[in-house]
N, CA, C and O atoms as CSV, one atom per row, in Angstrom:
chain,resi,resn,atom,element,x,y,z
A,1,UNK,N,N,131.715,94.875,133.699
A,1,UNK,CA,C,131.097,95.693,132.682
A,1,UNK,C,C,130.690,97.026,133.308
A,1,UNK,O,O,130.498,97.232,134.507
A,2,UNK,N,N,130.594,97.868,132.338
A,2,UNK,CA,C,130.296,99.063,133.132
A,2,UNK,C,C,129.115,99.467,132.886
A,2,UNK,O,O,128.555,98.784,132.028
A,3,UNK,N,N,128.323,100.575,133.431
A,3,UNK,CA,C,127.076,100.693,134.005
A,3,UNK,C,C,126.572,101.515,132.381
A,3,UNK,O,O,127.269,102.267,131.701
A,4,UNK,N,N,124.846,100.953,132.052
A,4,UNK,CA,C,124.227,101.392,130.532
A,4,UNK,C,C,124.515,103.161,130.671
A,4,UNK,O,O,124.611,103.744,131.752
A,5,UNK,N,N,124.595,103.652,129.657
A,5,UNK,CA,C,124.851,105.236,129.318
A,5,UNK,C,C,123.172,105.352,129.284
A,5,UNK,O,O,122.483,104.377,128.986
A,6,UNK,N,N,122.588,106.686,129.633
A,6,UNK,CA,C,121.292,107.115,129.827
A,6,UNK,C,C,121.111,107.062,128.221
A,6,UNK,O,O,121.784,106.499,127.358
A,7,UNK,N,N,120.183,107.699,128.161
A,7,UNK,CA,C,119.136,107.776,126.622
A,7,UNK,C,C,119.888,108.870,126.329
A,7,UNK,O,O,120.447,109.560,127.181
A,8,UNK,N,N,119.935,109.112,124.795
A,8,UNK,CA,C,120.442,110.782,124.651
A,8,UNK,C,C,120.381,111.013,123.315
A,8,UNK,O,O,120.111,110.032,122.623
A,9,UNK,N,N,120.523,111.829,122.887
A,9,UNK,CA,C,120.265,112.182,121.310
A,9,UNK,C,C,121.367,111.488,120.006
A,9,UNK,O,O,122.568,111.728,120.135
A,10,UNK,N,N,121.019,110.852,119.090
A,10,UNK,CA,C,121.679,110.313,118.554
A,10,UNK,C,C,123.303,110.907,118.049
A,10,UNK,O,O,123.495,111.963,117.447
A,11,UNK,N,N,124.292,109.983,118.448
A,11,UNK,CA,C,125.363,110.149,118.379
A,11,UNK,C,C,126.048,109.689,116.895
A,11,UNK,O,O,126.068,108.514,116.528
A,12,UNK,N,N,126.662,110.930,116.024
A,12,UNK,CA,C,126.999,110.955,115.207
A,12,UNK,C,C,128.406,110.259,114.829
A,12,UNK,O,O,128.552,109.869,113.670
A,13,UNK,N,N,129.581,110.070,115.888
A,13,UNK,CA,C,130.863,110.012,115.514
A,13,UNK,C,C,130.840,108.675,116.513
A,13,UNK,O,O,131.155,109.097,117.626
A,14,UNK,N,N,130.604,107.266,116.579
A,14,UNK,CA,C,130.676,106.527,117.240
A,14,UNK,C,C,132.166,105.837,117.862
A,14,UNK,O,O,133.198,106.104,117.246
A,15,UNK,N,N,132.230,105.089,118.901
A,15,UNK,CA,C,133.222,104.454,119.002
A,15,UNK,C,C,133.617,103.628,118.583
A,15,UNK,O,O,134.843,103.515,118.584
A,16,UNK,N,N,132.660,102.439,117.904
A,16,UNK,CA,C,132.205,101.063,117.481
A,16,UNK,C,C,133.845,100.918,116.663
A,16,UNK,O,O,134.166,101.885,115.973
A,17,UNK,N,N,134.719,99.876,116.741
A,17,UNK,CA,C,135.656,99.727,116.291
A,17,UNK,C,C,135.253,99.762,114.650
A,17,UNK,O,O,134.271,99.210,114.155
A,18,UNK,N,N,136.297,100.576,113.924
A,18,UNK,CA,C,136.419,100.617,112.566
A,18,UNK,C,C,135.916,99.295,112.117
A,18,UNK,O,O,134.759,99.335,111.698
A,19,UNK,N,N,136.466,98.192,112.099
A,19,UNK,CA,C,136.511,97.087,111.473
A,19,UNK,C,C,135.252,96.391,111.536
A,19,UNK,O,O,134.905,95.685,110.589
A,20,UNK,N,N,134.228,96.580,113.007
A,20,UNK,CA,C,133.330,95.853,112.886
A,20,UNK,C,C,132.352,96.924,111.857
A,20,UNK,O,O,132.000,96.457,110.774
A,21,UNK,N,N,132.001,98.108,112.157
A,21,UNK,CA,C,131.519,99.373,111.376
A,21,UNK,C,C,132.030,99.008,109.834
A,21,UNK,O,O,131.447,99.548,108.894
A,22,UNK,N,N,132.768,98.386,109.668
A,22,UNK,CA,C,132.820,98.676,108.159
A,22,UNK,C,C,132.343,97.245,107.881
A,22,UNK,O,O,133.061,96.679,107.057
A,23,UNK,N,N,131.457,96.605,108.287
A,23,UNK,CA,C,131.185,94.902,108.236
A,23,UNK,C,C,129.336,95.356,107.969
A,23,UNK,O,O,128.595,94.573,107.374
A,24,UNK,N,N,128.943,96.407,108.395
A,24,UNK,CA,C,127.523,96.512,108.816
A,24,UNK,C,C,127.082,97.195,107.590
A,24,UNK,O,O,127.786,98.067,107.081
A,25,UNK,N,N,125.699,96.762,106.981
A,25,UNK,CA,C,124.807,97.563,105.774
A,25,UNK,C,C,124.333,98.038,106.709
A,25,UNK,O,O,124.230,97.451,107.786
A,26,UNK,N,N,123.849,99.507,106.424
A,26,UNK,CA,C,122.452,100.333,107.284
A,26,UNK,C,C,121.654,100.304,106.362
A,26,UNK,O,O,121.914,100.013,105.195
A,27,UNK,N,N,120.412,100.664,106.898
A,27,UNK,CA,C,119.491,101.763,106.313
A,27,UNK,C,C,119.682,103.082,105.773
A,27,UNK,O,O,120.763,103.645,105.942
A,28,UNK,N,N,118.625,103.706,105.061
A,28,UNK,CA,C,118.951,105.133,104.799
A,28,UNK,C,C,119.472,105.860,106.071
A,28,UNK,O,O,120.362,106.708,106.015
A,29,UNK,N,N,118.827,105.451,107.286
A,29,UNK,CA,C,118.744,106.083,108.619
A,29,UNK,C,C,120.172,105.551,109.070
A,29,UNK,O,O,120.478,105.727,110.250
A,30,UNK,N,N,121.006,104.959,108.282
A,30,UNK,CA,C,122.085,104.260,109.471
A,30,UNK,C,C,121.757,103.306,110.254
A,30,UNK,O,O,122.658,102.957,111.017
A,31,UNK,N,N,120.649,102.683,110.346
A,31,UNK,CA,C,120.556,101.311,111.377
A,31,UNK,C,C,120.563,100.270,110.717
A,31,UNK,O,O,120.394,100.146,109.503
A,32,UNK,N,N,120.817,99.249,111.730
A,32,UNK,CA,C,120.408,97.975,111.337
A,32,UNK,C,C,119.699,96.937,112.119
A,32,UNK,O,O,119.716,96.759,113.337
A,33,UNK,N,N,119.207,96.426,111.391
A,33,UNK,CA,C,118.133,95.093,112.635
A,33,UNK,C,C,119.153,94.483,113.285
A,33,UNK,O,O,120.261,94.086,112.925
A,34,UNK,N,N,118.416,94.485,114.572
A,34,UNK,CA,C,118.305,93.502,115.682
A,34,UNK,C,C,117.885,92.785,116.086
A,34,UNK,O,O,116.913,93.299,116.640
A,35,UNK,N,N,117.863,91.250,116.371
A,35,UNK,CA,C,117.218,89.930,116.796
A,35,UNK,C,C,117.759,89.709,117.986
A,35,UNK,O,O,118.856,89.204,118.221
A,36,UNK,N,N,116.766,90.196,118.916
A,36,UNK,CA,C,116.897,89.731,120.487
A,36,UNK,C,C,116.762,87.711,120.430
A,36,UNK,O,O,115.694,87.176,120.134
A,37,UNK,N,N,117.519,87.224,120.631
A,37,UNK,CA,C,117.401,85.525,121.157
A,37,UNK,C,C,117.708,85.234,122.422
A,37,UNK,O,O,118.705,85.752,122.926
A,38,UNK,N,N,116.963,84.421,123.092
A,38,UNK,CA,C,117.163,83.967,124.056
A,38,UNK,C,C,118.025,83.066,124.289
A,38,UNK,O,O,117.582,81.944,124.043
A,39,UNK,N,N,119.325,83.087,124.752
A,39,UNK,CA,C,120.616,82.012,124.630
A,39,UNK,C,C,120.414,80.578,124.998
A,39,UNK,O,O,121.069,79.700,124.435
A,40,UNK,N,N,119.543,80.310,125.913
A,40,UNK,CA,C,119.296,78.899,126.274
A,40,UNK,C,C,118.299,78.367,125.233
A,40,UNK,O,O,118.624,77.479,124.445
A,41,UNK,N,N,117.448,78.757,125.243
A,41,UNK,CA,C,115.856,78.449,124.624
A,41,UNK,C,C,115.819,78.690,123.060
A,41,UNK,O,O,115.092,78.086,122.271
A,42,UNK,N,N,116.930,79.897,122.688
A,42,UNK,CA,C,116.527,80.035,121.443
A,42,UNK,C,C,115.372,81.077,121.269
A,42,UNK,O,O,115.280,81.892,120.352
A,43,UNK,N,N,114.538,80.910,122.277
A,43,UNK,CA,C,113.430,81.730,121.186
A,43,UNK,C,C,113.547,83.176,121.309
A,43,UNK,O,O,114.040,83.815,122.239
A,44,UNK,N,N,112.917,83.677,120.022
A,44,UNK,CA,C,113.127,85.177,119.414
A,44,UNK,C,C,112.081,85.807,120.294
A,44,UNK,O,O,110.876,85.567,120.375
A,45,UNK,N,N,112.885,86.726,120.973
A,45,UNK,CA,C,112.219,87.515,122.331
A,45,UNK,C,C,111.506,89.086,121.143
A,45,UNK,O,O,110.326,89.436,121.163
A,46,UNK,N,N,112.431,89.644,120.394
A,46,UNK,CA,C,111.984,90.643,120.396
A,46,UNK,C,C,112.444,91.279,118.786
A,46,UNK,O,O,112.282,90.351,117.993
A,47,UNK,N,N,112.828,92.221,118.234
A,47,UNK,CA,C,113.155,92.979,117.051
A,47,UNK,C,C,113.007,94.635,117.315
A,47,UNK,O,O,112.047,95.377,117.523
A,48,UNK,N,N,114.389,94.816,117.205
A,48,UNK,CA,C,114.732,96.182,117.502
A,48,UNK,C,C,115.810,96.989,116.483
A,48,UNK,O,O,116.210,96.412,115.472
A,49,UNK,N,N,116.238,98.300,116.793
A,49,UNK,CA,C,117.292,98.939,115.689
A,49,UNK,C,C,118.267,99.331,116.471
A,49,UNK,O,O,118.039,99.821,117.577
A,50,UNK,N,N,119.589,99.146,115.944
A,50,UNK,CA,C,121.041,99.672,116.245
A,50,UNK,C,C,121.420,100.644,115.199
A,50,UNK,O,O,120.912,100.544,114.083
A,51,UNK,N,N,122.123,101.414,115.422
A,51,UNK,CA,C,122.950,102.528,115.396
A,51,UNK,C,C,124.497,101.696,115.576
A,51,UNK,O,O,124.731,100.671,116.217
A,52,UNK,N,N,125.633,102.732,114.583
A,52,UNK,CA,C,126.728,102.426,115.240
A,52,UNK,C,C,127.102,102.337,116.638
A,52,UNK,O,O,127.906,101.552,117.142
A,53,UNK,N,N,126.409,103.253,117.207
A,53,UNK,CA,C,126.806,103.739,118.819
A,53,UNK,C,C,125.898,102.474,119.428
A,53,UNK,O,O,126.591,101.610,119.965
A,54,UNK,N,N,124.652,102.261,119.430
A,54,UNK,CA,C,124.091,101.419,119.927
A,54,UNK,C,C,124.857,100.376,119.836
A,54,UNK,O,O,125.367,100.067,120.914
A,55,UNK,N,N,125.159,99.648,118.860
A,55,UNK,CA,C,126.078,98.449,118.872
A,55,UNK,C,C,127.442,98.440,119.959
A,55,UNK,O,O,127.733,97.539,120.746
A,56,UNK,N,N,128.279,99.935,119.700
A,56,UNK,CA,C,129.151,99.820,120.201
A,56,UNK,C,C,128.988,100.450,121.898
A,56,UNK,O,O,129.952,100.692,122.625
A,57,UNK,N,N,127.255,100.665,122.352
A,57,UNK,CA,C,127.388,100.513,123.909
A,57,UNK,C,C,127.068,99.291,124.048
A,57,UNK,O,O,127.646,98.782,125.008
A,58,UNK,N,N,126.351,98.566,123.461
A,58,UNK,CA,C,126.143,96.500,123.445
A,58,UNK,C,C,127.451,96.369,123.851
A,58,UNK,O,O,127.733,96.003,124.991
A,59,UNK,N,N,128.228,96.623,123.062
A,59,UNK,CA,C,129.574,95.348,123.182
A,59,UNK,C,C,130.283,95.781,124.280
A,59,UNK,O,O,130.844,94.943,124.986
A,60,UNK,N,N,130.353,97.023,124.551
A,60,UNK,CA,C,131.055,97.394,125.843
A,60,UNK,C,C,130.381,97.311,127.570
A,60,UNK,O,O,131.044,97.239,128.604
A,61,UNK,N,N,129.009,97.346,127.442
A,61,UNK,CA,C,128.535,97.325,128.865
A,61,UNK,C,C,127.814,96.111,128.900
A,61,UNK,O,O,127.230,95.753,129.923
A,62,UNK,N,N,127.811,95.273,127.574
A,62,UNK,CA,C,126.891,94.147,127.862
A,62,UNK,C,C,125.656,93.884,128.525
A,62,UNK,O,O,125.339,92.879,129.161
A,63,UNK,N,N,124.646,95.481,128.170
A,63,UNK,CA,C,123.320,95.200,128.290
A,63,UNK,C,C,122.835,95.898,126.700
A,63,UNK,O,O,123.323,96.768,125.979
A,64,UNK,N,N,122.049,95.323,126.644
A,64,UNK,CA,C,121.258,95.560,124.889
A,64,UNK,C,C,120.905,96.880,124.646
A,64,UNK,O,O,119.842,97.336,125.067
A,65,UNK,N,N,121.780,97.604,123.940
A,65,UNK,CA,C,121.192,99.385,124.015
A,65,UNK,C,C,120.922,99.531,122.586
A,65,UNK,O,O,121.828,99.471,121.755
A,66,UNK,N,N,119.453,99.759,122.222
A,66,UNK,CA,C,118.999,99.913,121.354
A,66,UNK,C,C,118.441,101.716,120.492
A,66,UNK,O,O,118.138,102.636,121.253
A,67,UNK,N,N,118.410,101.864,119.444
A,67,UNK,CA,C,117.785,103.185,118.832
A,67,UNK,C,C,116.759,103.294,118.347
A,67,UNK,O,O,116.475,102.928,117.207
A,68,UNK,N,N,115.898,103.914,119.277
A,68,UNK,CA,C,114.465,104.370,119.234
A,68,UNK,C,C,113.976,105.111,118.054
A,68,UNK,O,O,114.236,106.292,117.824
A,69,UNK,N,N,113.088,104.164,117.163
A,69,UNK,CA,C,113.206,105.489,116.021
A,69,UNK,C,C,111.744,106.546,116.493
A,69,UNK,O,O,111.464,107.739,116.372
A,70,UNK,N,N,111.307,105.752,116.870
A,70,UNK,CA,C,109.784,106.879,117.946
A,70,UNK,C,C,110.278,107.655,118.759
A,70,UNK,O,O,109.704,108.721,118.986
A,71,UNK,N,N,111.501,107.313,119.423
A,71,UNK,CA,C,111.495,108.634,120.909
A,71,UNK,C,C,112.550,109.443,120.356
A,71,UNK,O,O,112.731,110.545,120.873
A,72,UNK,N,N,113.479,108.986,119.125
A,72,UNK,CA,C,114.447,109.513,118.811
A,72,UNK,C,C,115.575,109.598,119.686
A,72,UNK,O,O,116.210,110.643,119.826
A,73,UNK,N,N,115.903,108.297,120.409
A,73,UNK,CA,C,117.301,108.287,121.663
A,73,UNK,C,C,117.455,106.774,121.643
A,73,UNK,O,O,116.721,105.885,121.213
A,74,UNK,N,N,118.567,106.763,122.204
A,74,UNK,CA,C,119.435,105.269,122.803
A,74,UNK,C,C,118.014,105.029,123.997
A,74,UNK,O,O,117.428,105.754,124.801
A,75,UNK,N,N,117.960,104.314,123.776
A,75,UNK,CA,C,117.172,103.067,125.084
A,75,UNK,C,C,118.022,101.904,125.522
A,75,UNK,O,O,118.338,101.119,124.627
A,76,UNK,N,N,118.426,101.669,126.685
A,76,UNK,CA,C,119.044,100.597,127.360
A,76,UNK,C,C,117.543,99.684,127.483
A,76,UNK,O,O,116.523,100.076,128.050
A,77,UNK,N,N,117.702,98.618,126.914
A,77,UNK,CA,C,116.585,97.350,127.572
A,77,UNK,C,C,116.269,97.178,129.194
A,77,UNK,O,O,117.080,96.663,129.964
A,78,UNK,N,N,115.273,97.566,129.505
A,78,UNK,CA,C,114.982,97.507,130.762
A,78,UNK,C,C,115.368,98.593,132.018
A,78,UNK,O,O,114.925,98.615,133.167
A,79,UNK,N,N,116.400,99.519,131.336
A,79,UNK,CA,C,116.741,100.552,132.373
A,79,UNK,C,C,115.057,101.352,133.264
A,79,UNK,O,O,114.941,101.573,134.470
A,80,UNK,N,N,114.319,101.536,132.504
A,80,UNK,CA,C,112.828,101.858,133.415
A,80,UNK,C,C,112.272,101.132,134.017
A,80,UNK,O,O,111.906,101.360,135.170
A,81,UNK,N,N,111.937,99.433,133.024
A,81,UNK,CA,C,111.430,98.490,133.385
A,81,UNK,C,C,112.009,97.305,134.367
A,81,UNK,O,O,111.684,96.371,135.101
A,82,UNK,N,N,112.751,97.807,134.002
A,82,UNK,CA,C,113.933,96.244,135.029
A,82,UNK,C,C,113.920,95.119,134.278
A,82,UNK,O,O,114.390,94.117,134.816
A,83,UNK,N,N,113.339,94.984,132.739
A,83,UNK,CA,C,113.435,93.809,132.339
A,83,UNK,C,C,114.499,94.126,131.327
A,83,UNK,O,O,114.395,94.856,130.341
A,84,UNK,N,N,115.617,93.399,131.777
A,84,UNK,CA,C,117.122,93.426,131.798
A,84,UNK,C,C,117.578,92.812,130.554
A,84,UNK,O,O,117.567,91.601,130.779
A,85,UNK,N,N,118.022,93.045,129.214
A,85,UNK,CA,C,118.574,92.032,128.706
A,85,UNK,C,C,120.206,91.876,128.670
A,85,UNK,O,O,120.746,92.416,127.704
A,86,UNK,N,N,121.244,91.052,129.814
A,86,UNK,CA,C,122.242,91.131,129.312
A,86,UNK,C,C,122.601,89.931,128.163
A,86,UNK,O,O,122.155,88.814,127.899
A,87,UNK,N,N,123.693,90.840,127.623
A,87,UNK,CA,C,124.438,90.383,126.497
A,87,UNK,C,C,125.418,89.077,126.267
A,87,UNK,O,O,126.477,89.348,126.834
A,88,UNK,N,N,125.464,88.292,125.905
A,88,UNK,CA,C,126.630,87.142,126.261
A,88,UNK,C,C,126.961,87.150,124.421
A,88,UNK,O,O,127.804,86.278,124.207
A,89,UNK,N,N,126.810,87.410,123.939
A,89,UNK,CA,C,127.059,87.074,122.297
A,89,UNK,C,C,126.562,88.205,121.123
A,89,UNK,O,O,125.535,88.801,121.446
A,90,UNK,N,N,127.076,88.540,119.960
A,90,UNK,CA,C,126.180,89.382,118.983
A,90,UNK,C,C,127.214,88.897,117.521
A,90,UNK,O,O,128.348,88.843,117.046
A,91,UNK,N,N,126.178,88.702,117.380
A,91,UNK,CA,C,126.532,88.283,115.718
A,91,UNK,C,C,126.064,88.639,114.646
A,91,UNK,O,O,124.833,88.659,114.648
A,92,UNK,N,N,126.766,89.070,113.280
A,92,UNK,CA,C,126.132,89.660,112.383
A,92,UNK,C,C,126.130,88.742,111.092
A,92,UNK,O,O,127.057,88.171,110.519
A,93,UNK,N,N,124.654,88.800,110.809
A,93,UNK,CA,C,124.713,88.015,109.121
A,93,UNK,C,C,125.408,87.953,108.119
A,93,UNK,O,O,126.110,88.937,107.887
A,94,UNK,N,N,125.453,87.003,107.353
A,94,UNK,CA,C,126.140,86.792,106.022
A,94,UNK,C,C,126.038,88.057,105.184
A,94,UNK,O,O,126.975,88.284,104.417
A,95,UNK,N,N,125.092,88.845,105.229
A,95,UNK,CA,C,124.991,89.947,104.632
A,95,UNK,C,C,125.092,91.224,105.330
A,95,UNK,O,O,124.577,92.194,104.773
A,96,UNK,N,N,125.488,91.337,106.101
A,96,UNK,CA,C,126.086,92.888,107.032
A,96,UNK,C,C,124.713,92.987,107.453
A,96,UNK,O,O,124.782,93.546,108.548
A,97,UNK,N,N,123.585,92.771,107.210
A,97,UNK,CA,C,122.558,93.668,107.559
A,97,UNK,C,C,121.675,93.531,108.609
A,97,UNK,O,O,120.765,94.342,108.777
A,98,UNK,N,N,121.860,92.546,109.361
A,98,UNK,CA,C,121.330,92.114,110.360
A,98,UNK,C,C,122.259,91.630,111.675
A,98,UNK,O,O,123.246,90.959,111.375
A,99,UNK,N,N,122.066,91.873,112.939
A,99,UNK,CA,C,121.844,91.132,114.223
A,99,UNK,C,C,121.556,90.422,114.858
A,99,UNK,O,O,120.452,90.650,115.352
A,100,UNK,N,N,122.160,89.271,115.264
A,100,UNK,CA,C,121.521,87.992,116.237
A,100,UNK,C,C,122.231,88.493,117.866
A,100,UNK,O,O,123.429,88.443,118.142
A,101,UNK,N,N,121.046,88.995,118.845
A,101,UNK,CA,C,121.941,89.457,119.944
A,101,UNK,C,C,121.428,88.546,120.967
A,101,UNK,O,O,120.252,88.554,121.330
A,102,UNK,N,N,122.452,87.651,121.491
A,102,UNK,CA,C,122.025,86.291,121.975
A,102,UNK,C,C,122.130,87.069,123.693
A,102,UNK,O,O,123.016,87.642,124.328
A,103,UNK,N,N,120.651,86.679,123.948
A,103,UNK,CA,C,120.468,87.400,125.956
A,103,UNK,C,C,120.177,86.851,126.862
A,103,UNK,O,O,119.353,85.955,126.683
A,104,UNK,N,N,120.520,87.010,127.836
A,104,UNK,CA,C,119.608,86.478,128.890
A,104,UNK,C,C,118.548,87.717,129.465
A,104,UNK,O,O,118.668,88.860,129.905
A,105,UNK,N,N,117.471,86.773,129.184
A,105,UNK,CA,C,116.266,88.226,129.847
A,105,UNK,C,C,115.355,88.170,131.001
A,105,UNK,O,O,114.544,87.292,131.296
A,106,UNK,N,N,115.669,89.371,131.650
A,106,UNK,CA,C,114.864,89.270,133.017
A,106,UNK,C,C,113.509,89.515,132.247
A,106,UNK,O,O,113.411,89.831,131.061
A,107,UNK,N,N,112.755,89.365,132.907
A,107,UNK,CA,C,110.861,89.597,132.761
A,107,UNK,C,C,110.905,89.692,131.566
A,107,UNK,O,O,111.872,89.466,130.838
A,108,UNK,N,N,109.268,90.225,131.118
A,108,UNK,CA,C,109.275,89.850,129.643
A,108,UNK,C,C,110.092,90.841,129.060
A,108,UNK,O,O,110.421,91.919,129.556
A,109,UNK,N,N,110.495,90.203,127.557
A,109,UNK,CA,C,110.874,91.301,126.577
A,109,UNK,C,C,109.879,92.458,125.824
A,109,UNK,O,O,110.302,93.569,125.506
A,110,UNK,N,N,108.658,92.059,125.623
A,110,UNK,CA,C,107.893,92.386,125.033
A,110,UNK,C,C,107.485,93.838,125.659
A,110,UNK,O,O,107.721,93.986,126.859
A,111,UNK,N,N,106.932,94.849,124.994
A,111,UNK,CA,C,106.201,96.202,125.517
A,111,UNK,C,C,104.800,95.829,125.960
A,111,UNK,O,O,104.089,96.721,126.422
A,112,UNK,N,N,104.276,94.424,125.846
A,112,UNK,CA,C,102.616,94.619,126.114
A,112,UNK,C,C,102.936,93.576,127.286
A,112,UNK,O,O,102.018,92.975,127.845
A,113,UNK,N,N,104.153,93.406,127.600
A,113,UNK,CA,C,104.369,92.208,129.237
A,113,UNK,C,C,104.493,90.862,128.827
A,113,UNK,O,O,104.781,89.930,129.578
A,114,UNK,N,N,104.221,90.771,127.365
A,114,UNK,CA,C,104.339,88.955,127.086
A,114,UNK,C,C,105.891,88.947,126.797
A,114,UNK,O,O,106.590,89.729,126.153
A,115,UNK,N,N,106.294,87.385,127.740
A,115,UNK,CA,C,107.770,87.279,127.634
A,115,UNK,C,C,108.972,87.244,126.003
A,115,UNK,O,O,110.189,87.064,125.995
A,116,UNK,N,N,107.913,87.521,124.653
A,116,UNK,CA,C,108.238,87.956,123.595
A,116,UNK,C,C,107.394,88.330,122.953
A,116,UNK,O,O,106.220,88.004,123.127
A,117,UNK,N,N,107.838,89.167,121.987
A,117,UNK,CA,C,106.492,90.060,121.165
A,117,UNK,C,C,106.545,89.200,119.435
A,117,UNK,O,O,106.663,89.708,118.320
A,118,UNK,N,N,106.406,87.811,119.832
A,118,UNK,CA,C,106.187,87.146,118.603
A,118,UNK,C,C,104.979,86.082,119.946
A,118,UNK,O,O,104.195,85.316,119.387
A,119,UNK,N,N,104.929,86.107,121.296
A,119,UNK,CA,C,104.455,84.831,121.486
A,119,UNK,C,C,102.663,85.179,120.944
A,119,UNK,O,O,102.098,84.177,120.507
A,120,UNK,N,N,101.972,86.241,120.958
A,120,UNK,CA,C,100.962,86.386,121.292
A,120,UNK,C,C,100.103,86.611,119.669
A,120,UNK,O,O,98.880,86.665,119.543
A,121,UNK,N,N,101.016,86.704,118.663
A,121,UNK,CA,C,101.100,87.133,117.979
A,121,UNK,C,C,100.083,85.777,116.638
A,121,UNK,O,O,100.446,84.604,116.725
A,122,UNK,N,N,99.247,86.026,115.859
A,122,UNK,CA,C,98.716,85.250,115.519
A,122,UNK,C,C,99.345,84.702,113.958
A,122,UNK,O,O,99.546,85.499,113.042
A,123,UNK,N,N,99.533,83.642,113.873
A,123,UNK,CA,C,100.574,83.241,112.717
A,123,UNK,C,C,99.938,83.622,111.550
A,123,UNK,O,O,98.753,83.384,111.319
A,124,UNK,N,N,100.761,84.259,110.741
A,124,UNK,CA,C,100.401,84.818,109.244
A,124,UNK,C,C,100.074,83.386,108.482
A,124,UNK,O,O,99.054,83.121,107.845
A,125,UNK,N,N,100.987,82.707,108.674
A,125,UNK,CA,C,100.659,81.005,108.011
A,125,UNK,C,C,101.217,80.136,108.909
A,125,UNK,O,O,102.195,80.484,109.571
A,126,UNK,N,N,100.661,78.914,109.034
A,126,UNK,CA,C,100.914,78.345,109.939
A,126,UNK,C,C,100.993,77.049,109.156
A,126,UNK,O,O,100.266,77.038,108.163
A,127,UNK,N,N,101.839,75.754,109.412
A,127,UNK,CA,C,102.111,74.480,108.851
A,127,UNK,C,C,101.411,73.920,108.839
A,127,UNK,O,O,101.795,73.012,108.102
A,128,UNK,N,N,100.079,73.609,109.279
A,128,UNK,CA,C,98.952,73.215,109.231
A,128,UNK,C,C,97.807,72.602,107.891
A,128,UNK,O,O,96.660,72.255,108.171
């Protein structure tokens, strides 16, 4: 695989093969959700946004490159932090509009250091 592309201003004319691009609903903005999973465990590490281009640096360098709608750029997962997510799988919903991007992840996924940003998180309802 080849090495994540830096951060950079959103890219208008993507590479992302025609066929998968014409499979995907966006947003007004052109994105679509992302579901970071953890491939062994299953559990949901994180929730992020793709871009055509984002998707189509996923599938080619096989680390998780996501679109920042706060910094306004591509973010590679972990390129600052070292917490790495590579790629082994990405799958899209029954309805174009979503992402299942199955990872293996170094350190946590989360921005506050917990190994997902659902663990800490206090249940809206709980089965109880």
């Amino acid at each position: 695989m080849s090495e994540p592309t830096a951060p950079s201003a959103r890219v208008e004319r993507s590479g992302l093969d025609p066929a998968i691009a014409a499979r995907l609903k966006r947003t007004a903005e052109g994105l679509v959700c992302a579901v970071a999973q953890d491939r062994d465990t299953g559990e949901v590490l994180m929730v992020a946004w793709m871009d055509d281009e984002a998707l189509h640096r996923t599938l080619t360098t096989g680390r998780a490159t996501y679109w920042s709608r706060s910094r306004g750029e591509y973010w590679v997962k972990g390129a600052t932090s070292g917490h790495v997510q590579h790629v082994h799988e990405v799958r899209l919903d029954c309805d174009g509009d979503a992402l299942l991007v199955l990872v293996d992840q170094t350190g946590p996924a989360c921005h506050t250091g917990a190994r997902s940003c659902f663990r800490t998180a206090a249940p809206l309802l709980s089965g109880e």
